[in-house]
N, CA, C and O of each residue as an XYZ file, in Angstrom:
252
protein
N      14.594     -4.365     -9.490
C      15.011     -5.379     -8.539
C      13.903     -5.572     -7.489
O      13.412     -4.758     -6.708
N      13.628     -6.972     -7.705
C      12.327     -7.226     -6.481
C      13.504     -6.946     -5.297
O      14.729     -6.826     -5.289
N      12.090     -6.903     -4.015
C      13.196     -6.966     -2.419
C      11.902     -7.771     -1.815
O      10.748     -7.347     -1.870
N      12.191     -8.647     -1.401
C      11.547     -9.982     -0.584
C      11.229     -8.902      0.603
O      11.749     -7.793      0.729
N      10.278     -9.488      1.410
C       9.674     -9.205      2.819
C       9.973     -9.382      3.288
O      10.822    -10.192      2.916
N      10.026     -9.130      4.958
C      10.530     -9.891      6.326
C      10.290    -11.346      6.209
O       9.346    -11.896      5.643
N      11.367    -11.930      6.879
C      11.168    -13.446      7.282
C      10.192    -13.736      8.021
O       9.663    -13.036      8.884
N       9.901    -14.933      7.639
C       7.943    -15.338      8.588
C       8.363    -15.241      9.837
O       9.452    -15.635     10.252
N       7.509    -14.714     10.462
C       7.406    -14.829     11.906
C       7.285    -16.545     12.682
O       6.156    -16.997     12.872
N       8.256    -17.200     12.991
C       8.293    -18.155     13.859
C       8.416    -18.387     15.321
O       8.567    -17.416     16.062
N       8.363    -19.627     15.812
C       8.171    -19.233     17.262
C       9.374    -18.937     17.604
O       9.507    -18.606     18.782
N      10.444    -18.950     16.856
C      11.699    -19.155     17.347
C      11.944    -16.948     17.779
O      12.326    -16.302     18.755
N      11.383    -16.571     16.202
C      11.065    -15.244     16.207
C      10.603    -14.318     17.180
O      11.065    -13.228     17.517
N       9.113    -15.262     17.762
C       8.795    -14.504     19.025
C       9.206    -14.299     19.997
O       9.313    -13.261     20.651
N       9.658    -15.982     20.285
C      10.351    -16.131     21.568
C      11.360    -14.904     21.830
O      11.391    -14.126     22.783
N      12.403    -14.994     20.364
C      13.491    -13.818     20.811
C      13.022    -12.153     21.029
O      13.647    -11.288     21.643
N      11.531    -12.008     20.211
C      11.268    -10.425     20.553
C      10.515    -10.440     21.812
O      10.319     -9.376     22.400
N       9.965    -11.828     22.393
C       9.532    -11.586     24.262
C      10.915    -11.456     24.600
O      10.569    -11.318     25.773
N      12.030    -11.380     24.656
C      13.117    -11.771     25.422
C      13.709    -10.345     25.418
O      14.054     -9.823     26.478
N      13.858     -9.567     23.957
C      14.144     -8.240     23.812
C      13.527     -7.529     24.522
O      14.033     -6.676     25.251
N      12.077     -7.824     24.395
C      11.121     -6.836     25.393
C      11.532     -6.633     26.394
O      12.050     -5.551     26.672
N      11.407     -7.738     27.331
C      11.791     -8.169     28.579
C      12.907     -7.227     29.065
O      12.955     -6.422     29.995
N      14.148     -7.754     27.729
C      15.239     -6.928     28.410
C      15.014     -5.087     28.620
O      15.281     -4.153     29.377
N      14.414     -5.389     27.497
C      14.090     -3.686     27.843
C      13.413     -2.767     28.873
O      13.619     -1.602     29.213
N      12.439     -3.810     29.287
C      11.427     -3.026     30.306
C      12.035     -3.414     31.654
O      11.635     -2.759     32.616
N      12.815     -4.241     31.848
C      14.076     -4.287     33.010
C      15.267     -3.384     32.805
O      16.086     -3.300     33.720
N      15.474     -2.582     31.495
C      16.061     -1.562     31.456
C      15.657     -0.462     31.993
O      16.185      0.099     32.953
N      14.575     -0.062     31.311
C      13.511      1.503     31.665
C      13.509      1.309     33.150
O      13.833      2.277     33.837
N      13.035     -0.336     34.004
C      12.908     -0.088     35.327
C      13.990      0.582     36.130
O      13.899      1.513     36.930
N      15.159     -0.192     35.684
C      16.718      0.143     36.151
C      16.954      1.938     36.111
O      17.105      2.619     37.125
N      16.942      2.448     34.755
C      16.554      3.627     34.571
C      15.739      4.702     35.489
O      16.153      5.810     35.832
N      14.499      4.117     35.799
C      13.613      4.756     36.456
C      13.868      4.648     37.875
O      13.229      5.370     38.640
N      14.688      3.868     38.301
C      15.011      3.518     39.486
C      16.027      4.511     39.931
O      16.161      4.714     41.138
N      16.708      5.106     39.116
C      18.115      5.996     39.467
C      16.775      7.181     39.882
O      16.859      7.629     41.025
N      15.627      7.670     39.058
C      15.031      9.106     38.934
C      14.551      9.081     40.237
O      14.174      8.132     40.924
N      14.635     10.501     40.517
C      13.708     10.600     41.930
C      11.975     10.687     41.697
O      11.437     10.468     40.612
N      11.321     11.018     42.830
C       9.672     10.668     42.598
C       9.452     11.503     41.592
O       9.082     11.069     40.500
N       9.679     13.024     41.855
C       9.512     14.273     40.952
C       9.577     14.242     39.533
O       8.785     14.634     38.677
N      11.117     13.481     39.440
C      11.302     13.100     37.583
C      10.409     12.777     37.208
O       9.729     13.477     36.458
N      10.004     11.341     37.670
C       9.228     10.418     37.344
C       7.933     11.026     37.124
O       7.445     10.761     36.026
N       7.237     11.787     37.898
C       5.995     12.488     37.456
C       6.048     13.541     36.920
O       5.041     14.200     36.662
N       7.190     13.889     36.660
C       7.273     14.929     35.440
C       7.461     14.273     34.102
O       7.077     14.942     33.143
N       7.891     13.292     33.896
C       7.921     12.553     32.736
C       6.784     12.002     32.364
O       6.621     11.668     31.191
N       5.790     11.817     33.339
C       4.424     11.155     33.185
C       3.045     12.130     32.972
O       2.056     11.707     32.375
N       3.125     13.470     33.537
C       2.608     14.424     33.054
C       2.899     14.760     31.945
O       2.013     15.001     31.126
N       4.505     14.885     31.572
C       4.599     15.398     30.034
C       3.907     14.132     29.147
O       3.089     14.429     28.277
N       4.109     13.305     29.288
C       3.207     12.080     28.413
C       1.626     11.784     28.329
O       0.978     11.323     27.389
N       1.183     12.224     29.696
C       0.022     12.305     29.614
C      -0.592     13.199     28.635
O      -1.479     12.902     27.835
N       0.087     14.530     28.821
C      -0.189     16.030     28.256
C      -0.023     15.690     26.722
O      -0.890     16.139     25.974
N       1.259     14.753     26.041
C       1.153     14.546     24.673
C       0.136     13.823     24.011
O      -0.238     13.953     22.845
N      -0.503     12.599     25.384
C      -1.151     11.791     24.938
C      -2.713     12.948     24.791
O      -3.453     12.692     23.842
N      -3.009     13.818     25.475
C      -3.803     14.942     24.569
C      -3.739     15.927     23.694
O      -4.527     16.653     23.088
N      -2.569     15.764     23.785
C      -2.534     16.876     22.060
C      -2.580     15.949     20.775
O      -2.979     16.335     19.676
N      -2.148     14.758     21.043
C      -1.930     13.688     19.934
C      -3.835     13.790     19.514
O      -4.400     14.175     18.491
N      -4.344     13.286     20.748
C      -6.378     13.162     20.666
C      -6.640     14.247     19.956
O      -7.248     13.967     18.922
N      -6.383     15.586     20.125
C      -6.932     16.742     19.825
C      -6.413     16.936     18.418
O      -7.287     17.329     17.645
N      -5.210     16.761     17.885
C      -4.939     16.746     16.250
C      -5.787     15.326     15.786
O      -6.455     15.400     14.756
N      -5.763     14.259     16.416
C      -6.630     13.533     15.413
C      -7.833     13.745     15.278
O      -8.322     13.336     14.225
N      -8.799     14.485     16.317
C     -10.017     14.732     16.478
C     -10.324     15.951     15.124
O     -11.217     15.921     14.277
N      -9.406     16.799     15.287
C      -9.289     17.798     14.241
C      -9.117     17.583     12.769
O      -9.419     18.375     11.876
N      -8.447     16.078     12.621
C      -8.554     15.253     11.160
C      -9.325     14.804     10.771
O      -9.509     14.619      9.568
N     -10.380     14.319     12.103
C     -12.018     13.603     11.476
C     -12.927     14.517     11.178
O     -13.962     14.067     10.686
N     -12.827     16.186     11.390
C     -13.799     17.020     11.233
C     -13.690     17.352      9.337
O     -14.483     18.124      8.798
């Protein structure tokens, strides 16, 4: 059994995934808005900190 691909991307398409976005990152703000300063830079250190271990395993894949 074939299975067809996603439907073409139209503007009608984009329009609705800017709109999802949107809603979302007015979510996370809402979200982030309840956390106190502390959360917030504890959540951003831990991300930072992944965003170097992520570098350091790929660096370790090109050797």
């Amino acid at each position: 059994m074939q299975r067809d691909g996603p439907p073409p991307k139209t503007a009608e398409w984009y329009r609705r995934d800017a709109e999802r976005n949107e809603r979302a990152r007015i979510e996370r703000l809402r979200i982030d808005g309840r956390k106190s300063v502390g959360q917030n830079i504890e959540e951003g250190a831990a991300l930072i900190a992944l965003g170097f271990e992520v570098q350091r395993g790929f660096e370790q894949t090109r050797r």
